[in-house]
C-alpha positions, 0 to 999 in steps of 0.5 A, a space after each residue: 888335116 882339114 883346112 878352115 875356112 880363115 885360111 882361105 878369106 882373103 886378107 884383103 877383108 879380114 885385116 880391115 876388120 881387126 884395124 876397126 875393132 882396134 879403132 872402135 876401142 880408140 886405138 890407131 890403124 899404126 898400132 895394129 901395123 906395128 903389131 902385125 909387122 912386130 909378129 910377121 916380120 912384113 913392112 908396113 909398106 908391104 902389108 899395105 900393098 897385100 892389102 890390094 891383092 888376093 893374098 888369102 889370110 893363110 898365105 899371108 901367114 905362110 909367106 911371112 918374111 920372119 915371124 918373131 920368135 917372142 910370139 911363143 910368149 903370147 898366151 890367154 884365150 880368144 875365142 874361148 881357146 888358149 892360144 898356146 894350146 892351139 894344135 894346127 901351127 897356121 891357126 895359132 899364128 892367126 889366134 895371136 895377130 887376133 890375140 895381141 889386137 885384143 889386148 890393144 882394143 883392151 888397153 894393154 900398153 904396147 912393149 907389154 903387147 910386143 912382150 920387150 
């Protein structure tokens, strides 16, 4: 299986960069941890010290704590790509971190985001 090269990012880069489009559409760092951990079942605590690591992004994905199983529910594209119709498991959990910060930067309410 060939390895993509966001696995590898660290995610000590790539996570700052999904909390600034979140702030760029007026949205708060908070919404995007309350995300985050809604989907990995990490603590904001914890995500803020991986934030001082060299945690790469696959690892972060690959260690999480307890991924929510309502993230089956999170369909649409991104990227042009249907996030249930995503192949490799890893990519598919990161396509819907970036699904359900795309729907925060869209304006989407968060129980709708968090699927309650």
């Amino acid at each position: 299986m060939k390895e993509e090269k966001v696995f590898e990012m660290l995610f000590s880069k790539v996570y700052p960069m999904l909390i600034a489009k979140a702030e760029r559409k007026g949205r708060t760092r908070e919404e995007v941890e309350e995300i985050t951990c809604w989907l990995t079942g990490y603590s904001k605590e914890t995500i803020n010290q991986l934030l001082n690591t060299d945690l790469s992004y696959g690892d972060f994905f690959r260690q999480a704590p307890n991924l929510n199983p309502n993230r089956k529910l999170i369909k649409g594209s991104i990227c042009g790509v249907r996030v249930e119709n995503i192949e490799n498991p890893l990519m598919q959990e990161i396509r819907c971190l970036d699904k359900l910060v795309d729907e925060l930067a869209k304006g989407k309410k968060m129980e709708n985001i968090l699927r309650k």
